[in-house]
C-alpha positions as CSV (number, residue, x, y, z in Angstrom):
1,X,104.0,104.6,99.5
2,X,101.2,105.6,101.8
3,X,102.7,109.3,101.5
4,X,102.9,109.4,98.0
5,X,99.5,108.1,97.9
6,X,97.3,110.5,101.2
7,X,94.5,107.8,102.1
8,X,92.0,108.6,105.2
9,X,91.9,106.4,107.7
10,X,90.4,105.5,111.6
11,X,91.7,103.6,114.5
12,X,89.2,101.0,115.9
13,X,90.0,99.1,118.9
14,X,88.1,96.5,120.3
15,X,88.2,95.7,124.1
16,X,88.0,92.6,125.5
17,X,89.3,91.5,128.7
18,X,92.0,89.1,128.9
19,X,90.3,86.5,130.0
20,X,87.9,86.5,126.9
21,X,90.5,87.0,124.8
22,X,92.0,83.6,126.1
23,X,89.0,81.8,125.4
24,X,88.6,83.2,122.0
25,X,91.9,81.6,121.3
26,X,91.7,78.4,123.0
27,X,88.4,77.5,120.3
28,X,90.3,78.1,117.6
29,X,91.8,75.4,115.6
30,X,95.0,73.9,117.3
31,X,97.4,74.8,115.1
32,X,96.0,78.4,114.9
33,X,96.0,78.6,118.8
34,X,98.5,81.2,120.9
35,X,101.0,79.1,123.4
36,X,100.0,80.7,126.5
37,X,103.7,82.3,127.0
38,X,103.6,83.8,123.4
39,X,99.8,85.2,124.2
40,X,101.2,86.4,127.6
41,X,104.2,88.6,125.4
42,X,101.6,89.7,123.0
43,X,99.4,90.9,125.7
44,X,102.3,92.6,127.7
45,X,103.4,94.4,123.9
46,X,100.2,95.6,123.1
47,X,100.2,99.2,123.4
48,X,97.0,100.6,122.8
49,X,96.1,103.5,120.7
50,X,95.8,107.2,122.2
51,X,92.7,109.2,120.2
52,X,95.3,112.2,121.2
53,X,97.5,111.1,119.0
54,X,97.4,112.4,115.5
55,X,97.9,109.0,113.8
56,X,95.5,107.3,115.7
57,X,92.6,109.3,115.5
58,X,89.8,109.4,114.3
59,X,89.4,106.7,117.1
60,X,86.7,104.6,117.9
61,X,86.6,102.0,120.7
62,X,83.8,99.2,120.9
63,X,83.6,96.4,123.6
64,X,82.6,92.7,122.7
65,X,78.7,93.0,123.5
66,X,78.7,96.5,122.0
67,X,77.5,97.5,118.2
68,X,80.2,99.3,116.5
69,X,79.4,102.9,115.4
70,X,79.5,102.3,111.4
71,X,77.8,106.0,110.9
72,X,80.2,107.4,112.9
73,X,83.4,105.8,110.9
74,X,81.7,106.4,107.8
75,X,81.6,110.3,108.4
76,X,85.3,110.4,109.6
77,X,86.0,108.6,106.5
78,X,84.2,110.7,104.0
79,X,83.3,114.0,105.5
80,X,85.5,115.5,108.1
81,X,88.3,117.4,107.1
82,X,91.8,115.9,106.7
83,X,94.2,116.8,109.0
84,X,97.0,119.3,107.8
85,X,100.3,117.7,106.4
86,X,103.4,118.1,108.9
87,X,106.9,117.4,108.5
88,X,106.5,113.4,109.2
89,X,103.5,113.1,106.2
90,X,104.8,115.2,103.8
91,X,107.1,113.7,100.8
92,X,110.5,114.5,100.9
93,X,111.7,115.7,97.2
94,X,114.6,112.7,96.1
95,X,117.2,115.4,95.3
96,X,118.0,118.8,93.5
97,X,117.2,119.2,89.9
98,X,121.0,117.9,88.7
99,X,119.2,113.9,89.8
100,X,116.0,114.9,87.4
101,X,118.4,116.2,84.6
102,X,120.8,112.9,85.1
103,X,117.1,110.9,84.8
104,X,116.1,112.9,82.1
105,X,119.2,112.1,80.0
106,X,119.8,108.5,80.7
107,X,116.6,107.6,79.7
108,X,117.0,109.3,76.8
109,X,119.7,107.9,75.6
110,X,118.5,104.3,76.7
111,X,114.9,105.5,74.5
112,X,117.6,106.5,71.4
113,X,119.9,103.8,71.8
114,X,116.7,101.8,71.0
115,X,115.3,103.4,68.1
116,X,118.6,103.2,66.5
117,X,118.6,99.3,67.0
118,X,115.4,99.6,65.4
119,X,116.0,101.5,62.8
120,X,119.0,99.3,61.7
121,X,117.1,95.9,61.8
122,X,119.4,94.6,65.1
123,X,117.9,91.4,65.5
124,X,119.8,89.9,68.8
125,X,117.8,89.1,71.7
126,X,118.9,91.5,73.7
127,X,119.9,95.4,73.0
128,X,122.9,97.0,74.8
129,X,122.1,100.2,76.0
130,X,124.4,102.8,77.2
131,X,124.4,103.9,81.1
132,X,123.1,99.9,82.0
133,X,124.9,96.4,82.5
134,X,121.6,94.9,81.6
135,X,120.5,94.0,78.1
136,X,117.0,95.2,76.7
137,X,115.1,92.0,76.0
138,X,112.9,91.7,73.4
139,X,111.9,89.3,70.5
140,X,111.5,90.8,67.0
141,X,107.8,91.6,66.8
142,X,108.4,93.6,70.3
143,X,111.1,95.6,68.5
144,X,108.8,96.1,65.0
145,X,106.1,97.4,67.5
146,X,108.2,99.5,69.5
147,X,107.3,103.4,68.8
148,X,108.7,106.3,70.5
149,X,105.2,107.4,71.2
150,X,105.4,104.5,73.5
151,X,108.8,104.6,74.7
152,X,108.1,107.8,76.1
153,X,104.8,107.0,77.4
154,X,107.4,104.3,79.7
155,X,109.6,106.8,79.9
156,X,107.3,109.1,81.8
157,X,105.5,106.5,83.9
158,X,109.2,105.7,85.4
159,X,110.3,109.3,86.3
160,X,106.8,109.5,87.9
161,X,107.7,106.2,89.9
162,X,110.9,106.8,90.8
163,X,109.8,111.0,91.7
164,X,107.2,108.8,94.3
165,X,109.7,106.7,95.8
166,X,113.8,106.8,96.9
167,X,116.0,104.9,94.1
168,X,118.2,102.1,94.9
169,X,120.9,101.7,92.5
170,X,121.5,102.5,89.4
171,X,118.9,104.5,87.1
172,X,119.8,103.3,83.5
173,X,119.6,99.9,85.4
174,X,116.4,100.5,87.0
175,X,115.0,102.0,83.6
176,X,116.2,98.8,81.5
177,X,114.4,96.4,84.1
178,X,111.1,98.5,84.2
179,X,111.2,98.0,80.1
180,X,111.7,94.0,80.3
181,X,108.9,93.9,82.6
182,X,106.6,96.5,80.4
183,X,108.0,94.2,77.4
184,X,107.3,91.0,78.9
């Protein structure tokens, strides 16, 4: 998601010493409190962020008795340039065109397959719909309401989410269950 969707972000680390650390944790509530063993793992696992590194930087560091540079995360956030996508940030394309054209045409026949249940005053609870084991639910006002104005408008907001994302399982599948839950 977060590479379908660029956001900017900083690294801040605050450093304490152990010791203080420990205290902090011993005056919270009991049941909130670190075992000293599972605080000992946590400290040994901690691996602290490297401003050389390109995903944790910008980074800013403060220490307990220190103010933390809010001006200086602000303009990282907002006004320094972004850095340049490389192979790891950029989305990978799902697959070749044949995977569009195969979403293309199964939800177009799941959209048709719909209008003609419509049009012929099928008044089951649910619809059957080629390319999918499950049923389109829907009550009757749902189905007097249904337009292809707005079955397309679903139609495009799932090829949009499924283009952002890698699909798992089947897509007439995955199309009826995105239409309960717009339905519902």
């Amino acid at each position: 998601m977060s590479k379908a969707v660029p956001t900017r972000q900083v690294t801040v680390q605050c450093e304490i010493p152990e010791a203080l650390a420990w205290e902090w944790n011993l005056t919270r509530p009991t049941v909130q409190q670190y075992t000293k063993p599972v605080f000992e793992h946590l400290i040994q696992r901690f691996e602290a962020p490297d401003p050389h590194n390109r995903w944790d930087s910008p980074f800013f560091s403060v220490l307990a008795n220190e103010d933390l540079d809010l001006e200086g995360i602000y303009n990282s956030l907002f006004f320094n340039k972004a850095p340049k996508q490389n192979q790891s940030t950029q989305q990978k394309p799902i697959s070749g065109s044949s995977f569009l054209s195969s979403l293309e045409k199964v939800t177009s026949d799941i959209i048709q397959a719909l209008l003609e249940a419509q049009k012929n005053g099928d008044d089951t609870a649910g619809i059957k719909v080629p390319h999918s084991s499950i049923q389109v639910i829907r009550d009757s006002e749902m189905l007097q309401s249904m337009n292809l104005a707005q079955l397309s408008r679903f139609k495009r907001q799932f090829i949009t989410m499924t283009k952002a994302g890698s699909v798992q399982g089947q897509v007439g599948d995955l199309f009826v269950q995105y239409l309960n839950s717009q339905f519902s």
